[in-house]
KOLVEXVO-655158 format. One line per 8 residues: number of its first residue (from 1); their letters; for each residue z, y, x of C-alpha. Coordinates in Angstrom, 2 decimals, always signed. Example, Ala and Ser with C-alpha at 12.3 -4.5 7.8 and 13.67 -1.06 7.14 Angstrom:
<sites>
1> AS> +7.80/-4.50/+12.30  +7.14/-1.06/+13.67
</sites>
This chain:
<sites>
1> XXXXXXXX> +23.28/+108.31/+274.88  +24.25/+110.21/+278.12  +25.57/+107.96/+281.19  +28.10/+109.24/+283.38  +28.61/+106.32/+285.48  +27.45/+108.23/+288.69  +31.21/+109.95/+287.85  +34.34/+108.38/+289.22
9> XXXXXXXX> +37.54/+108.83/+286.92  +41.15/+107.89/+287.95  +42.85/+105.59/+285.07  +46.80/+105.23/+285.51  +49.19/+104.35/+282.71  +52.79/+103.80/+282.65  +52.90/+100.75/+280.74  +51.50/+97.37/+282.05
17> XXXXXXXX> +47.66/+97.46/+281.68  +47.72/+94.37/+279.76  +48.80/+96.24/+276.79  +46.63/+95.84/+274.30  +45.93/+99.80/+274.22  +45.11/+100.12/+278.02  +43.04/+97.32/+277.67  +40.46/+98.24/+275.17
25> XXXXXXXX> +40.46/+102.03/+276.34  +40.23/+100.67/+280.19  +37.21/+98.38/+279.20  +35.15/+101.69/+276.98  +35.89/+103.73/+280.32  +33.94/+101.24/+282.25  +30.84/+101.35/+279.84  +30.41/+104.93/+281.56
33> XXXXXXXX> +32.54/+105.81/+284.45  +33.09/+104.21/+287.78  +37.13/+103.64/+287.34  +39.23/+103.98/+290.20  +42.37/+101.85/+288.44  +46.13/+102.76/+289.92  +48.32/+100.93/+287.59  +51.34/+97.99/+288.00
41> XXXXXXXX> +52.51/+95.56/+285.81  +56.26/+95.25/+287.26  +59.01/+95.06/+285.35  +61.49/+97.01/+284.28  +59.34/+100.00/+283.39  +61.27/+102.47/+285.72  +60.06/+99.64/+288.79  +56.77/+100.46/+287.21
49> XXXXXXXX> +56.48/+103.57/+287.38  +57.99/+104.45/+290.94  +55.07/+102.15/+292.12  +52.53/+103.58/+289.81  +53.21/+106.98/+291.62  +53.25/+106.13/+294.85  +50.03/+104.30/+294.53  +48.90/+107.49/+292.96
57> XXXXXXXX> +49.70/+110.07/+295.75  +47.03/+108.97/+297.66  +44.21/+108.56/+295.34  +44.83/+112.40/+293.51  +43.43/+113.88/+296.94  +40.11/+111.99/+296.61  +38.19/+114.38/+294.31  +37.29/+112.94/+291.27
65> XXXXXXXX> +35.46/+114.01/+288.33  +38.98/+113.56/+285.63  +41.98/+111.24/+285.45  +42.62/+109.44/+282.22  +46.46/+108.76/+281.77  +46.82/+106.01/+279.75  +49.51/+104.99/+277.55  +52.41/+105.06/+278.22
73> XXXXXXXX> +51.98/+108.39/+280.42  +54.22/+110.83/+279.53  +56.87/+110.48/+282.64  +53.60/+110.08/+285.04  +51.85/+113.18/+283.14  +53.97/+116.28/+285.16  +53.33/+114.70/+288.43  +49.58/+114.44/+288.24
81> XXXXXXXX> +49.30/+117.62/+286.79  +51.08/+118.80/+290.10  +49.13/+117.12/+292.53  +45.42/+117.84/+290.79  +43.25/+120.70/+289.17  +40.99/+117.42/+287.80  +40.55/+117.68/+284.48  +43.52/+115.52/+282.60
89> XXXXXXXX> +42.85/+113.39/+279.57  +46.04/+111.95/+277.60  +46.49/+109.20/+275.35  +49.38/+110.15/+274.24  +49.36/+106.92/+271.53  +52.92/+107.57/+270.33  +55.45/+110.06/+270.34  +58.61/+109.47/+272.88
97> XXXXXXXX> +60.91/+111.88/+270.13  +59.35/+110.20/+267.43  +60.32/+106.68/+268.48  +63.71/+107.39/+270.22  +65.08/+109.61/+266.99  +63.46/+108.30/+264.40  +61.88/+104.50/+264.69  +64.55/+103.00/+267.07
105> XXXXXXXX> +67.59/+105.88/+266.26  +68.65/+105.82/+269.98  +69.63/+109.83/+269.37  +69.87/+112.26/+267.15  +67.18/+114.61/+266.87  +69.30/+117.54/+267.54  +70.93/+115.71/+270.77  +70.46/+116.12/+274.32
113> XXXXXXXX> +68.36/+113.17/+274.28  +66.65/+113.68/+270.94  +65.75/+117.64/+272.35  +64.65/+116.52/+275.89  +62.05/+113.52/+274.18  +61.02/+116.36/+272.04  +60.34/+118.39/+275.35  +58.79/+115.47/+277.05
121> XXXXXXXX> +56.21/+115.20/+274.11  +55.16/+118.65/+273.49  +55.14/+119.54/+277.64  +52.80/+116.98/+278.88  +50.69/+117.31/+275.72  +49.97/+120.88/+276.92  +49.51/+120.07/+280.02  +46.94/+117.63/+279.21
129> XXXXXXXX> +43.34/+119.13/+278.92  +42.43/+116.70/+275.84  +45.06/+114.55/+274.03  +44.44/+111.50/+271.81  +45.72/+109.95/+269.05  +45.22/+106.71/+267.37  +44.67/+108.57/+263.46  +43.81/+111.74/+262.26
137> XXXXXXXX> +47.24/+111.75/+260.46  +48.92/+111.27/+263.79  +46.63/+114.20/+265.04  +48.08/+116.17/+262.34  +51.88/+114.73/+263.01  +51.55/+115.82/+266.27  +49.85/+119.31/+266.36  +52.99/+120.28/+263.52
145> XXXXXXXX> +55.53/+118.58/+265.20  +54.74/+119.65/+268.72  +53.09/+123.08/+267.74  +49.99/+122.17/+269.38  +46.58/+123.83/+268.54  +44.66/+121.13/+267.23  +41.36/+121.72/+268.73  +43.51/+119.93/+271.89
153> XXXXXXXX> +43.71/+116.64/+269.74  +41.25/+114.33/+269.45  +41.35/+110.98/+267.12  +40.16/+107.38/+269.07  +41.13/+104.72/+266.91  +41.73/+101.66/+268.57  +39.09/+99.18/+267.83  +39.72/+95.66/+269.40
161> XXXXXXXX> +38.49/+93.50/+271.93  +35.59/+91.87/+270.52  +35.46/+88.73/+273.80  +38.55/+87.44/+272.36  +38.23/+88.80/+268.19  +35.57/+87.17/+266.85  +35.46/+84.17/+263.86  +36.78/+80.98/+264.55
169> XXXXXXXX> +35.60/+77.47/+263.07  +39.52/+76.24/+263.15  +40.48/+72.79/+260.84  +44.04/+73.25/+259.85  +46.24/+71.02/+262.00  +48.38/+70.52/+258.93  +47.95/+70.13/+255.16  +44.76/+71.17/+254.01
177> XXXXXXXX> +46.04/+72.40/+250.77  +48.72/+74.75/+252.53  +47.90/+78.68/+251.68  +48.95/+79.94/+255.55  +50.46/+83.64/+255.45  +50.46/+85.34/+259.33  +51.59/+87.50/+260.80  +52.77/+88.27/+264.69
185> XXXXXXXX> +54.36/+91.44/+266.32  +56.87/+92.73/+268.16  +59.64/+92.77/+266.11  +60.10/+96.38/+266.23  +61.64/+98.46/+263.09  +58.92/+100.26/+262.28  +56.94/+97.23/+261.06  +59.28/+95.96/+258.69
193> XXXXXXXX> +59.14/+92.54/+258.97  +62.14/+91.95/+256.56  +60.07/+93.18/+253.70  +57.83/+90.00/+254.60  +61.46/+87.48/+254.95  +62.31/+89.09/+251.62  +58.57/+88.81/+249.97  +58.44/+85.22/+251.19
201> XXXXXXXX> +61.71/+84.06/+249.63  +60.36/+85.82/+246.12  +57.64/+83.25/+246.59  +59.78/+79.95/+247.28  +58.42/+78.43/+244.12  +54.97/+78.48/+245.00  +55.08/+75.36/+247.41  +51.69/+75.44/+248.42
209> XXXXXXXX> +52.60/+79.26/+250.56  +53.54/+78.66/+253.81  +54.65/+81.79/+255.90  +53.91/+82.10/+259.45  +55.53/+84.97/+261.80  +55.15/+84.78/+265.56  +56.79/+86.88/+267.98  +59.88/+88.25/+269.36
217> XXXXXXXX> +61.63/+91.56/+269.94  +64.36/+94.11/+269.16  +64.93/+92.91/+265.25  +64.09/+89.53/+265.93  +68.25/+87.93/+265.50  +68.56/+90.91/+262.71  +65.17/+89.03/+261.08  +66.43/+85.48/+261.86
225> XXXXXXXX> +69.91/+85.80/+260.56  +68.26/+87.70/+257.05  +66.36/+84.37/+256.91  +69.00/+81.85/+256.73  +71.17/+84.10/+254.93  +68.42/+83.91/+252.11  +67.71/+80.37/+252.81  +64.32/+80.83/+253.17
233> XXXXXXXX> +62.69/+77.64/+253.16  +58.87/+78.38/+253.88  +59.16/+80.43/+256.55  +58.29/+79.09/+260.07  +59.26/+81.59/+263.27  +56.85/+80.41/+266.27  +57.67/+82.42/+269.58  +55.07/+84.76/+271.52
241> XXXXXXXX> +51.37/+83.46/+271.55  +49.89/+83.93/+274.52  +47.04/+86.19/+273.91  +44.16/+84.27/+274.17  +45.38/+81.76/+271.95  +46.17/+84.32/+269.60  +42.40/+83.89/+267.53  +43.42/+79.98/+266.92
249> XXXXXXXX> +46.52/+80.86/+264.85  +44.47/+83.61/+263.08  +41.93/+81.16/+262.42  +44.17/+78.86/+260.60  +45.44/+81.58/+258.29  +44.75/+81.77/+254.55  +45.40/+85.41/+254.85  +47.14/+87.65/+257.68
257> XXXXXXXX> +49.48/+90.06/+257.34  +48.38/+93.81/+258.97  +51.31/+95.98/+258.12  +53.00/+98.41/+258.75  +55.26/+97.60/+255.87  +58.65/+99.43/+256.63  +59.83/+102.88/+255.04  +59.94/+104.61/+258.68
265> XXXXXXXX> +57.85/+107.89/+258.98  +55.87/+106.53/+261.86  +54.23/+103.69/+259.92  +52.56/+105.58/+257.47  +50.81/+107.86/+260.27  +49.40/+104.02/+262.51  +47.39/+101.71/+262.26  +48.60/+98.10/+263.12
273> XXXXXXXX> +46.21/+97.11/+266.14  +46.59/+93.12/+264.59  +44.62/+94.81/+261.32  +41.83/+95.35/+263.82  +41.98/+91.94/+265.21  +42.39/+90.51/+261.96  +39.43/+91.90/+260.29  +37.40/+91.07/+263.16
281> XXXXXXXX> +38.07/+87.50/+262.80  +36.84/+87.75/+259.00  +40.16/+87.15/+257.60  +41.33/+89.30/+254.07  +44.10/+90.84/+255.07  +47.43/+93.18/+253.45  +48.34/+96.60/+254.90  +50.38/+98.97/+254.08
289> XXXXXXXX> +48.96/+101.95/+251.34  +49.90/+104.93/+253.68  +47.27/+107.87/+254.56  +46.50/+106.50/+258.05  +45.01/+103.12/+256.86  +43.22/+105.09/+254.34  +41.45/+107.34/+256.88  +39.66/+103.72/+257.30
297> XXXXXXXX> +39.71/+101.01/+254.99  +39.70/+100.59/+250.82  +42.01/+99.09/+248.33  +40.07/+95.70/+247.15  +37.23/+96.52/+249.23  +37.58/+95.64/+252.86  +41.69/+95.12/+252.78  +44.25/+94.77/+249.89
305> XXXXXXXX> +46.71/+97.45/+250.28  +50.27/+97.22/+248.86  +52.94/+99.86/+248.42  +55.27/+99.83/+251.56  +59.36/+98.99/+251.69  +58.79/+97.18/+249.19  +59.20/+92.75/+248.99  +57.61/+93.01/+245.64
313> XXXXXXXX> +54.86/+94.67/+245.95  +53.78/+92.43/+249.09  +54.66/+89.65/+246.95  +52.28/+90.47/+244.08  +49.86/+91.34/+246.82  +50.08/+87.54/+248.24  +50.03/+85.78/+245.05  +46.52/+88.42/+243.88
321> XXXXXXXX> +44.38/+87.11/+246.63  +46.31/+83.62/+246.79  +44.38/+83.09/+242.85  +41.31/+84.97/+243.63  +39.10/+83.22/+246.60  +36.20/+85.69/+245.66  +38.30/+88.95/+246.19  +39.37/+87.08/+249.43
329> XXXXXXXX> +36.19/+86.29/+250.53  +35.07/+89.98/+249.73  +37.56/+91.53/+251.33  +37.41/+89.08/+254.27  +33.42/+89.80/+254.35  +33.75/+93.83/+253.50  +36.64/+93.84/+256.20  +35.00/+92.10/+258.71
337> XXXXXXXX> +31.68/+94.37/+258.48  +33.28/+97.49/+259.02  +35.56/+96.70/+262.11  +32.57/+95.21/+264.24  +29.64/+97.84/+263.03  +31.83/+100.76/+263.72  +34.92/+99.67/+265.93  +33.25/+97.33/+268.34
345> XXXXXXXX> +33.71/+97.96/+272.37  +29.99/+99.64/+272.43  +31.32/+101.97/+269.47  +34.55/+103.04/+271.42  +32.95/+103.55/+274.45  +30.80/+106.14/+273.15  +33.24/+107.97/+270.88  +35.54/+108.05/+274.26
353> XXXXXXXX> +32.33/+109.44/+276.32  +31.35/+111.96/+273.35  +35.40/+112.72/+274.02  +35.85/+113.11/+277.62  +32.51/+114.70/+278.03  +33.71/+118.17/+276.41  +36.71/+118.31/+279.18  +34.80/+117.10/+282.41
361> XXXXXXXX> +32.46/+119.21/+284.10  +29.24/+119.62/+283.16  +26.20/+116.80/+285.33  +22.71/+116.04/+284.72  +22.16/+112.35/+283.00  +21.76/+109.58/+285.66  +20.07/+106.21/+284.92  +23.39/+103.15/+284.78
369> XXXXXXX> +24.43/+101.70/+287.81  +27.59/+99.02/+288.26  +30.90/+100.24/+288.31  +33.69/+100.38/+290.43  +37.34/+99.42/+290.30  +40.35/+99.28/+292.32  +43.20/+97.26/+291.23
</sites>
């Protein structure tokens, strides 16, 4: 493997670097670059990024090799491609357009704001020198969408962060006999967590299921109110887990929950990062059957897949590993084999060098030496 570490690259990103995202690409940059970090984690994200830039003006005069803009970079993307001739590598992650018109419906695709996300996207993707995306099917999304050539796009799937994802020896606090079902996120439309309110209430008779669903976020009263107007009685809402205590409520699970499960266009082209963490914690999990999960990961094999939008079909998909511990374990086993053999930090870090290397200029190998970073 070739080490770059003797080169310096500049990481920004316009969301906090805490995000799970910038986190795991920030640590496979460090494997073989010194990083010069200029990032912010104030809130609201237009704070952000007003300090994110003027930290930046005086570190884009300082000659480095490349600057990696992290997500989420597109309103940062313009300027650095202003102030530098360095070679620019995007994760581009999601599409602004994409989520404005079509997850979250904040515009019409033909409106002023649908047409100037839609300008955002395709703009600072060709202005980028390499782009990635988190699936080849988002690749693909993007390249038709955006009318970019394709050769620009390159796939980095996001792996997970294997200090904090690993399996846990956990005794349930509660009732031994109690089948756990998790699942945490953001609450955001895409992920269709009232296919999971709906799938649990199908599932009321089977006392021994207990349904766990952490988090908070846009659909989170929309969720709540669907719950008690079903009268849902073995569902328990827990607010946001800190992240480090995230691997002790996977670790109590029966069986997690990966998604995407809704019937938005987006969620068949992603990968839920929790499937990652999931699987690395040797826990059978459900996703949704869409094209990107499949680029991965097989039916029965190393996850159970079940046919998305639909409360039945996640239902059926409970209840078939709820009766069958050895598909469970197999999965769980299968599942847990693939993730940390071929998704693992080490992994990451050199599909991101074999990446970045075909964009940065061209240096003999140096021997490793310690890296580097600026907060």
């Amino acid at each position: 493997m070739t080490h770059c570490r003797s080169r310096e690259v500049l990481f920004i990103c316009g969301r906090e670097p805490e995000y799970t995202r910038n986190q795991i690409i920030l640590r496979a940059l460090k494997h073989n670059f010194q990083v010069v970090r200029v990032t912010d984690s104030s809130r609201p994200s237009i704070l952000r990024n007003l300090l994110v830039i003027l930290k930046l003006l005086p570190n884009l005069w300082k000659g480095r090799d490349g600057v990696f803009v992290g997500f989420y970079g597109q309103p940062l993307l313009p300027i650095v491609k202003l102030l530098t001739r360095e070679p620019i590598i995007f994760d581009a992650f999601v599409s602004t357009y994409d989520t404005l018109c079509f997850d979250r419906k904040w515009f019409k695709p033909n409106s002023i704001g649908g047409q100037l996300a839609y300008w955002l996207d395709r703009y600072t993707c060709l202005l980028a020198d390499k782009v990635l995306l988190d699936t080849k099917t988002h690749a693909d999304y993007f390249a038709e969408t955006f009318d970019l050539p394709r050769e620009k796009l390159s796939v980095l799937y996001l792996g997970y962060d294997d200090n904090t994802f690993y399996p846990r020896d956990v005794h349930p606090t509660e009732d031994p006999q109690k089948f756990i079902v998790f699942y945490y996120g953001s609450f955001l439309p895409l992920q269709g967590i009232e296919y999971i309110i709906r799938a649990a209430k199908l599932l009321e008779r089977e006392t021994a299921i207990k349904f766990e669903i952490a988090g908070r976020g846009s659909t989170y009263r929309k969720i709540r109110r669907l719950a008690r107007d079903l009268a849902t009685t073995n569902v328990e809402f827990i607010d946001w887990i800190p992240y480090h205590q995230l691997p002790i409520a996977i670790a109590r699970a029966s069986i997690c929950l990966g998604g995407h499960f809704s019937a938005i266009g987006k969620a068949q082209r992603v990968i839920a990062g929790k499937t990652y963490q999931f699987l690395a914690m040797g826990k059978p999990t459900i996703v949704g059957d869409n094209p990107a999960n499949r680029e991965l990961f097989t039916h029965k094999k190393n996850v159970y897949m079940c046919r998305m939008a639909d409360e039945e079909a996640l239902a059926a998909a409970i209840m078939a590993l709820k009766d069958d511990q050895r598909l469970r374990e197999q999965i769980a086993a299968e599942g847990f084999r693939l993730v940390t053999t071929t998704l693992n930090t080490e992994k990451l870090s050199q599909n991101l060098l074999s990446i970045i290397e075909k964009v940065l200029p061209e240096e003999s190998p140096v021997e490793p030496s310690s890296s580097t970073t600026q907060p």
